[in-house]
Every structure is written in structure tokens, then in C-alpha cells.
N, C-alpha and C positions, 0 to 999 in steps of 0.2 A: 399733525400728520403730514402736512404738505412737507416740512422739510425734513423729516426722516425722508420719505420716499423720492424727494429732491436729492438728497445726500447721498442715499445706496444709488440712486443712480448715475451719479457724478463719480461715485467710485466705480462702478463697472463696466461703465464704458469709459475708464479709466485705465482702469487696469487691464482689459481686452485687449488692446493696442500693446499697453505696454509690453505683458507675457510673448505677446512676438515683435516687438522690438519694431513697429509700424510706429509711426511717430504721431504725437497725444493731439499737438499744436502746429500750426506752421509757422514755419520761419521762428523759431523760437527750439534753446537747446532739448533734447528729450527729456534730459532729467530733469529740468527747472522746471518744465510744463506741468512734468507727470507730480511732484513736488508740491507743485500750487497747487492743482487739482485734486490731490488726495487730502493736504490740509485741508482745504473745503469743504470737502465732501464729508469730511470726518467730521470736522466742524459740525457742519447742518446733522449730521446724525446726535451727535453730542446733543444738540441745543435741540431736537425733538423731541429724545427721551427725557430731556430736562424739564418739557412744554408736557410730555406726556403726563410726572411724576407731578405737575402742577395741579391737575384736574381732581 
């Protein structure tokens, strides 16, 4: 549970920033930021419904 709801929220306050072009990270380029942070976040959603389908 923890890292599904880790993940969605690493993707939406992810993507909030990014849909108006406010930048994700500092000092670091927009799209490499927004890039790491959505693979992550996808990640941990992946690997919670994988923890889910475990149980």
C-alpha cells in the first residue's frame, strides 16, 4: 500500500508543475527532472500492484 500511494503521489505532484511548465527540481533541466520522477513514480505504482497481487 505504502508504495502505490508513494508512487501516485510522486506522479502528481509531478505532473502539476510540469502541465504549467513551473519547474519539478531546482537547478536541474525540466525534462530530466520531470523524466526521473515519473519513472519512479511509475515504478513504485508498478511494484505495489505487484505487492498487491502478492497477498
Amino acid at each position: 500500500m505504502a508504495f502505490t500511494r508513494f508512487g501516485a503521489g510522486q506522479l502528481v505532484s509531478t505532473g502539476a508543475p510540469s502541465l504549467h511548465r513551473a519547474p519539478v527540481a531546482h537547478a536541474e533541466s525540466q525534462m530530466a527532472a520531470a523524466a526521473f520522477a515519473t519513472t519512479f513514480g511509475a515504478a513504485l505504482v508498478i511494484l505495489g500492484e505487484w505487492c498487491f497481487g502478492r497477498i
